[in-house]
Structure formats: structure tokens, C-alpha cells
C-alpha positions in Angstrom: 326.2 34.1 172.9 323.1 32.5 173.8 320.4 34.5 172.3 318.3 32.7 173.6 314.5 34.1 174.5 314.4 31.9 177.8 317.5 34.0 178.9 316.1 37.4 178.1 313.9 39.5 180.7 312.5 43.0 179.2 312.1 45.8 182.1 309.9 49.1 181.7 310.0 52.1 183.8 308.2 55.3 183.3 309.1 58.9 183.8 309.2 59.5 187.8 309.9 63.2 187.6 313.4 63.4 188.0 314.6 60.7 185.4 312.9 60.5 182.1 313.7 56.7 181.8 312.4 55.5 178.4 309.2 54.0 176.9 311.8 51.7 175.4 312.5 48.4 178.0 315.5 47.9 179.1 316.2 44.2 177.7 318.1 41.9 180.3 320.2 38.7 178.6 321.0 36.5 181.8 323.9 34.4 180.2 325.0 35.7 176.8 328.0 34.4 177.3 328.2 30.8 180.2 329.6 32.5 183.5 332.9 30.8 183.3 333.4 32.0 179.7 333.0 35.8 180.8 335.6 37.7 180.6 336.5 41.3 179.8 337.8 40.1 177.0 334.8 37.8 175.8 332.7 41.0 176.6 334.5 43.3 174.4 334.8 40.8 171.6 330.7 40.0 171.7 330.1 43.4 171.6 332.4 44.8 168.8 331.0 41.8 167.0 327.9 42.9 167.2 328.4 46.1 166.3 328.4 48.1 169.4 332.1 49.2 170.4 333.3 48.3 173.5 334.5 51.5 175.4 335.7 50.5 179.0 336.3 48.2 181.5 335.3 49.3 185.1 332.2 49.6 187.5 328.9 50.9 187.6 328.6 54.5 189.5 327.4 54.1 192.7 324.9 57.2 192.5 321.7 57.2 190.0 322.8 58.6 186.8 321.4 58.2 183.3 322.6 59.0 179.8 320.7 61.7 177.5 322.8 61.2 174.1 323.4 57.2 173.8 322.2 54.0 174.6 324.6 51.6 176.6 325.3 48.1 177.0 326.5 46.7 180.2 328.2 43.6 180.2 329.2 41.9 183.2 332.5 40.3 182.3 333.3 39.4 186.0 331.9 39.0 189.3 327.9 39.8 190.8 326.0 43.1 192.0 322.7 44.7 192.7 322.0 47.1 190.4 318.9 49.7 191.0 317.2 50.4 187.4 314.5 53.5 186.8 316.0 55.9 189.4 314.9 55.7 193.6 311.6 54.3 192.6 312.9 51.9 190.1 313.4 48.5 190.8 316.5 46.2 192.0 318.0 43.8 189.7 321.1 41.1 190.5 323.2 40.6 187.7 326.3 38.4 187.2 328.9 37.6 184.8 328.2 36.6 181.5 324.3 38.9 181.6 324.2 42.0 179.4 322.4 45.0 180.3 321.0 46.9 177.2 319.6 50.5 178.7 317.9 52.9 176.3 319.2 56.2 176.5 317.5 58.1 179.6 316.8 54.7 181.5 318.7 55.8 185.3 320.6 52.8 186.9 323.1 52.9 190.2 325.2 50.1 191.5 323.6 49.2 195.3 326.3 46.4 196.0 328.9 44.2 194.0 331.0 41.5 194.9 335.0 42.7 195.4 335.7 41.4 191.6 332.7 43.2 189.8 334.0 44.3 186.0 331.9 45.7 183.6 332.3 46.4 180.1 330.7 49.6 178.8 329.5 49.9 174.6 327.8 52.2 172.6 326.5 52.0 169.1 328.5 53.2 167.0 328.8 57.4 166.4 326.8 58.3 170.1 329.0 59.3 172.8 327.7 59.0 176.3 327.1 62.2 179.2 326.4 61.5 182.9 323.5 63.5 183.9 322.3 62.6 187.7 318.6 63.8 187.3 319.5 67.3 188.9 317.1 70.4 188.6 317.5 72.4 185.3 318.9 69.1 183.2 315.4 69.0 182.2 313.6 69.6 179.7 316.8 69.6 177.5 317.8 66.0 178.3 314.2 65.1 177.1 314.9 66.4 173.6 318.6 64.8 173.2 316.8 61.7 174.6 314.6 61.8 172.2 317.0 62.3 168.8 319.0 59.6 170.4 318.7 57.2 167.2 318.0 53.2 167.3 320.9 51.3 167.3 320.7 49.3 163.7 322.1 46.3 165.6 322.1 44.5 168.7 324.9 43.8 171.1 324.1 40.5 171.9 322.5 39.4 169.0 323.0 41.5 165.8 321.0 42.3 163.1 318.9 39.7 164.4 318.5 40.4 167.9 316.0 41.5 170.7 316.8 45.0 170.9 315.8 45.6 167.4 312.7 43.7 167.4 311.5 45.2 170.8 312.9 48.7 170.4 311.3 48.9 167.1 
């Protein structure tokens, strides 16, 4: 793990009408773990050790979704892709192996391209379990409110009880 602040990148993105997003940023580590360290299994380990259960291994969807009942950590334990943060008007992002995605719970993000051996690893904090919601009318304003009881992690995925998420979440 790096840790280190010259690695980390905070994005914001406000409500656009059809995805909430989150007044949280979405905190960007570019190289928690060296690029020819990443693994699936170097993902999962980080983020177990840090508190956040590692759930799966596969892709991001290819559609704008967001999560109303848990944050999520993205770890790209293989491969490169384009990822679109904050829903259509959001903003475009590359990402490769060894950077972590943290997303607050509401932020929308959609895979735009990816390299043939893209693999994510997907984590939670611990106890929230995740929905896909796709900013379709009548998700609203009910995805707002489970949004908003969606509790702060008490830990970081990349860093711990010492790390970014808490300090700029808080």
C-alpha cells in the first residue's frame, strides 16, 4: 500500500437530477498497491486488511448505475479502463491496476472501455450490502433517504484507521 498523498486524487460531483451522487468525493489512490504487485489476490488481501470485505472479482457494469445502501471500493487488481464517474455529465477517469476507487454511496460510475484483461475487486464495509439502481424515474426520492442513513465506514480500504477516506469523509 502506498498511502501516500501524492498518489491520491479526491473527485466531487453534485446531484444532476437523475443520480444523487454524494457531497462526499470520491477519493482516487493511483497505485496502492505497484502495478506489477496487483493482483486479485493482493486486492482482496488489502482490503480485508483494512477492514472492508472483499466481495468479488469481475468488471465494472457497462451502464451508469449507483448504489443507495453502501459504499464501494474498486480495486483494479488487473488490467486498464475508462471509467465515467457522476452519471452522463460526470467526468471520465483512466484507472489501472494497482489504483483503488473509493465511491460514496450514491456516486454513479459506468465502465466506457477496458483493456481485454480488466479485473476488479469489489468491497464493502463491513454489515452494508450493495443494490444497483440505474437512476430510473420513481427510484427517487427513496434512494435519497437510504443514501443518506448509509453510515461512514470506521475504516479505510487502503489505509485504515488512518486513512483518507476517514479524514475527508468526516
Amino acid at each position: 500500500m502506498s498511502g501516500n498523498l501524492a498518489h491520491l486524487s479526491l473527485e466531487f460531483f453534485t446531484d444532476d437530477g437523475r443520480f444523487a451522487n454524494s457531497r462526499q468525493p470520491v477519493v482516487i489512490y493511483r497505485l496502492a498497491l505497484a502495478s506489477d504487485a496487483a493482483s486479485a489476490e493482493a486486492m482482496e488481501q488489502l482490503f480485508d486488511a483494512n477492514g472492508w470485505p472483499s466481495q468479488w472479482r469481475s468488471g465494472v457494469h457497462d451502464f451508469h448505475h449507483y448504489h443507495s445502501t453502501a459504499h464501494e471500493a474498486l480495486g483494479i487488481a488487473r488490467g486498464s479502463a475508462r471509467l465515467m464517474l457522476g452519471g452522463p455529465a460526470g467526468r471520465e477517469f483512466a484507472v489501472s491496476a494497482g489504483d483503488v476507487v473509493v465511491l460514496p454511496a450514491g456516486t454513479a460510475h459506468r465502465r466506457l472501455s477496458a483493456s481485454d484483461d480488466f479485473l476488479v475487486v469489489g468491497a464493502y464495509p463491513p454489515g452494508q450490502d450493495w443494490d444497483l439502481l440505474r437512476g430510473e424515474a420513481g427510484e427517487r426520492p427513496a434512494a435519497d433517504e437510504r443514501i443518506a442513513a448509509v453510515p461512514l465506514p470506521v475504516t479505510d480500504p487502503v489505509g485504515g484507521a488512518g486513512g483518507a477516506v476517514l479524514e475527508k469523509w468526516a
